[in-house]
N, C-alpha and C positions, 0 to 999 in steps of 0.2 A: 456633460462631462461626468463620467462614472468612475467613483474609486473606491478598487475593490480590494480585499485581502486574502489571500488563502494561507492555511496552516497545515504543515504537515509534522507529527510526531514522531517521529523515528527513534530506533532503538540506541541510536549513537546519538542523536543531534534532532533538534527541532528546526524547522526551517521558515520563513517565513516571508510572502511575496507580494509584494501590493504593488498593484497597478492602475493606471488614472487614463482610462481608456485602452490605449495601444502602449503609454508610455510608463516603463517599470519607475516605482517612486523610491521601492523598498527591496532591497535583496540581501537577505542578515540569516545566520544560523547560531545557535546558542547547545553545544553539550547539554543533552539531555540529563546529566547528573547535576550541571549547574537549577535547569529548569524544574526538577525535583527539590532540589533545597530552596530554592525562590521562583515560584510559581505565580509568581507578580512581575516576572522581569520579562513573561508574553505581555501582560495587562501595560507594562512601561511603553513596551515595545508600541503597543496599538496607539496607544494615548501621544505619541511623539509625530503621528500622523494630523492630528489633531482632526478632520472629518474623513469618515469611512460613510460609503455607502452598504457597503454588505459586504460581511465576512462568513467567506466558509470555512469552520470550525472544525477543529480534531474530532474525527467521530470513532475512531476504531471500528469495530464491527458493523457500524451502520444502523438508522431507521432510515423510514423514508422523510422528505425534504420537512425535516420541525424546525422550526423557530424559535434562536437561541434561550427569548423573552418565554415559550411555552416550554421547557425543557423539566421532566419529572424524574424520580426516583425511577421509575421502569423503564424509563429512559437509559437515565445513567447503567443498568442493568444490562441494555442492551449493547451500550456503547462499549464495556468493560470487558461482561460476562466474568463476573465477581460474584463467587456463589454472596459474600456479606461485603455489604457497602454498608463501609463504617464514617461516618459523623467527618472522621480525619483520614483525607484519602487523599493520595499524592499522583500525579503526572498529570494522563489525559482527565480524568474523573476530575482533580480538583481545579485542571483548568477550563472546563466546562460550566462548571458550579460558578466561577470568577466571571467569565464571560457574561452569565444571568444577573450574575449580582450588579455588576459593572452598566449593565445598560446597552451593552451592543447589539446591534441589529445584523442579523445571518442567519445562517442554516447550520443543522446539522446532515449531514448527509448519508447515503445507502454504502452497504460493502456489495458486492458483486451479488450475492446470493439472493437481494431484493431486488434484482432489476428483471424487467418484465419480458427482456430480448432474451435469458436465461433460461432455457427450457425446462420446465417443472421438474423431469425422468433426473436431469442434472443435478437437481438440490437436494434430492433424499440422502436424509442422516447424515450432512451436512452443514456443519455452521463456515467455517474457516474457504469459503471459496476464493476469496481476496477480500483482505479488509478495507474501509474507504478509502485509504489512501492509495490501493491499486489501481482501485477507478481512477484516480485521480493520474495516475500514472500513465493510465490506458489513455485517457484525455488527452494527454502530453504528448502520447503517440500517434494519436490520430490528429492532433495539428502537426506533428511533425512529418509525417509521411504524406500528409496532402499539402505539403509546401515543398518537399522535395522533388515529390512526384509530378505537382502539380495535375494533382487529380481532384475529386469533387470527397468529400468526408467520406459519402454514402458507397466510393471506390474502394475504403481503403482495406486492407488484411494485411495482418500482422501477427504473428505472437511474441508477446510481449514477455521477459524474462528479466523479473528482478531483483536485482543482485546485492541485498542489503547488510549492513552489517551483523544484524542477526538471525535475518532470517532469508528464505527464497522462495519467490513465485511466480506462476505460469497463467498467465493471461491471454484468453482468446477473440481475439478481434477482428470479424466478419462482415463486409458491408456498412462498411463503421460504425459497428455495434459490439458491444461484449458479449457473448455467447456462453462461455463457461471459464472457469477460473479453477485452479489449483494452489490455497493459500497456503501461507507460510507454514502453519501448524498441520497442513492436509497430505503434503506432498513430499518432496526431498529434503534430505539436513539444509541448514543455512549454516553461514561460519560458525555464529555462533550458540544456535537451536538446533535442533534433533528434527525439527520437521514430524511426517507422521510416526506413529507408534505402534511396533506391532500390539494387537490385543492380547497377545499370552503375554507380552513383558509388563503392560500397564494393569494384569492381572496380579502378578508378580508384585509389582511396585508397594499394590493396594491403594497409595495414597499419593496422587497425580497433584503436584498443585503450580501453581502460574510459574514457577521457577523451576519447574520439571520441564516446561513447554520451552523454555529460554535456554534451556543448557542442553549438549549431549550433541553439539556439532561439530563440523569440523576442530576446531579446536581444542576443543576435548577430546577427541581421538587425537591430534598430535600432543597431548599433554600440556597444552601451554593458554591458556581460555583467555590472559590477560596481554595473551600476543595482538600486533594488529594483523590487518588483513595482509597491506604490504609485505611485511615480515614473514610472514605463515610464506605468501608464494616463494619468496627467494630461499627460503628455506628447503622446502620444495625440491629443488631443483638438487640437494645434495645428500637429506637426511633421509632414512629408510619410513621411519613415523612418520615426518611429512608427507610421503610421497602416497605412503596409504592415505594418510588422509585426506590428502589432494585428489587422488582416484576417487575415492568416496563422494568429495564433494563434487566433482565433476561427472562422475556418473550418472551420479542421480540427478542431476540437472539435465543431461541430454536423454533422460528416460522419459522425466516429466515433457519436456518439448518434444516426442515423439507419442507421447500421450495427447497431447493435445493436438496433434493432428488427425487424430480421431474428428474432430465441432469442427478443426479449422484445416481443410483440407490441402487448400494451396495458398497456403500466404503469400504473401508478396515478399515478406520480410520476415527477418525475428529480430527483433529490436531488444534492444537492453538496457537498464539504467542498473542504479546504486552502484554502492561505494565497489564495488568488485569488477563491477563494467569499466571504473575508470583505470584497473589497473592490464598497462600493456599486454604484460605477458598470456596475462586471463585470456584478456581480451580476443588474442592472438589465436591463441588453442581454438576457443569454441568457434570463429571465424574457419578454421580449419574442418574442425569436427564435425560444425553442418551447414558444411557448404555443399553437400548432396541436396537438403532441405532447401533452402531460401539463402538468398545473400543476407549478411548480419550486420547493425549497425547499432552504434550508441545514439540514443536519442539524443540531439540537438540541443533540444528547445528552445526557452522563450529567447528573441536576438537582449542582448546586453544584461545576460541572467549571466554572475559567475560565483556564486556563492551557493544560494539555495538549491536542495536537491529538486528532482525528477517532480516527485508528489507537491510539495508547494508549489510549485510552478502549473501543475493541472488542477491545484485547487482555485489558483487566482482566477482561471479560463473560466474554470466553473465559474465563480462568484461573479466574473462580469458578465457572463452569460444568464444567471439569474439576476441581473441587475440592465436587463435588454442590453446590455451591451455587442460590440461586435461578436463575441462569440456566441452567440443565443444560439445562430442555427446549428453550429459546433453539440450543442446539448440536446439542441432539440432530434441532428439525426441519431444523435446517440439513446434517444429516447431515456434520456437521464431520468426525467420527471414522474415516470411512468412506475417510478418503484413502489411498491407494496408490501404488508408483510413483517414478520421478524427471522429473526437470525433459527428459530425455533421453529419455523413451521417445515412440515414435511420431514420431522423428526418419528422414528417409530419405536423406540426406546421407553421400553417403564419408565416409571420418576423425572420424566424430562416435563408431562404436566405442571408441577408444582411449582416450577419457574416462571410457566406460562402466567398464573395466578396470581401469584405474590406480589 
């Protein structure tokens, strides 16, 4: 009997999903602003389970598969990409730190850009391809569509499209494998990030920092950043600002999914999770807009999950997969294992050394 955990960080809510075999034990989400002012109330969380076999751990940008008990400073570095990790650091960084100090047994795990199915041409000058919680996402979808389908994993193709509260990304999955990725900061706005940046505005800027990467999305172009997402759509539907901002955000989401039809030629699907997929209207539209592409579907997932998002849910697969569980062969076609590498390599930028080093 295997009981596993997975975590996933989100920009709205932390999520988190434990399961003891095939059967979910834990399905809880916690406001990421609560988890920021009490970052012991994951550590509660885990400790209410009383034995875990292995937890897969918040990694943001990813290394490949480290063990919570071996986790270092260039570690946390990578998980982050914090040019200074300071002594007192708050979210994923300080709950990573709790999980070592704590005594748990897991992994951290890759973002898209270290896994080995990934073609090299693909990762130049590239950090942000999907961070690990993509995968994690992509995982979700590839149990999801070979249960539908009832196809074998190594059938399945998809792109994957996720729709978070602050940010968006385009995940491509071939052969049930991840192939290439367009992560939140790489690609089109999210509700409520800016997505990528032209290089003459970030000239302009001068001075980009983690809170430039978070702002300048949809929301911000309808002037309202502390709207929900709810609210933004129905708005939408009658105000002049919204409705640019609504084209904004919709555009560039079905640019990016015709982007990635470039790696992923005939999907079978485009699948979608986050908080944007679960709203109808959304929903409705891009169901419409690329139904020349692939039919569209919100991911499923795990049966008797109703709480925790998309990425907890494929972190749990993961962690009983590393723990021989039923989904081993789930990781194994995905060649999950197989990652290498940092977030930095195949970077060809002056001054990008000096992080490598430090």
């Amino acid at each position: 009997m295997v009981r596993v955990v997975g975590i996933d960080p989100g920009t709205d809510s932390w999520g988190v999903v434990g399961l003891e075999d095939e059967k979910i034990i834990l399905d809880t989400s916690i406001p990421t602003k609560r988890v920021i002012e009490k970052p012991s109330l994951i550590i509660e969380i885990l400790r209410s389970l009383q034995k875990i076999d292995l937890i897969v751990a918040p990694s943001g940008f990813g290394v490949p598969y480290t063990p919570i008990q071996a986790l270092t400073e260039k570690d946390l570095f990578y998980l982050t990409i914090k040019k200074r990790l300071s002594s007192k650091i708050t979210g994923l960084g300080e709950i990573a730190r709790l999980l070592k100090e704590e005594g748990f047994k897991g992994y951290f795990i890759p973002s898209v850009k270290l896994l080995s199915t990934v073609p090299t041409h693909r990762k130049i000058n590239k950090i942000d391809m999907g961070t690990a919680d993509k995968v994690c996402s992509a995982v979700l979808g590839v149990y999801d569509q070979s249960s539908r389908l009832n196809c074998k994993y190594s059938d399945v193709s998809f792109i994957l499209v996720e729709l978070g509260t602050g940010f968006t990304a385009v995940i491509g999955v071939e052969n049930g494998q991840i192939v290439d990725g367009i992560g939140g900061s790489l690609g089109c706005a999210g509700f409520l990030a800016c997505g990528c940046i032209d290089a003459e505005l970030a000239y302009l800027l001068e001075n980009i920092y983690k809170r430039t990467i978070y702002s300048g999305g949809a929301a911000y172009v309808a002037g309202y950043r502390d709207l929900s997402p709810e609210e933004f759509i129905i708005l939408a539907n009658t105000d002049k600002t919204f409705k640019i901002a609504y084209e904004f955000l919709l555009e560039g989401i079905l640019k990016d999914i015709n982007a990635m039809r470039v790696s992923v030629k005939a999907p079978k699907e485009i699948l979608l999770s986050g908080r944007l997929a679960k709203i109808d209207k959304f929903y409705e539209t891009l169901k419409t807009r690329l139904s020349d592409i692939a039919p569209v579907h919100r991911i499923n997932g795990l049966p008797t999950v109703h709480i925790a998002k998309e990425a907890a849910q494929g972190a749990a697969i993961i962690a009983n997969g590393l723990a021989d569980g039923k989904f081993k062969p789930l990781i194994e076609t995905m060649k999950l294992l197989e990652a290498k590498g940092t977030v930095l390599d195949y970077i060809y930028f002056q001054g990008i050394e000096k992080y490598k080093k430090s």
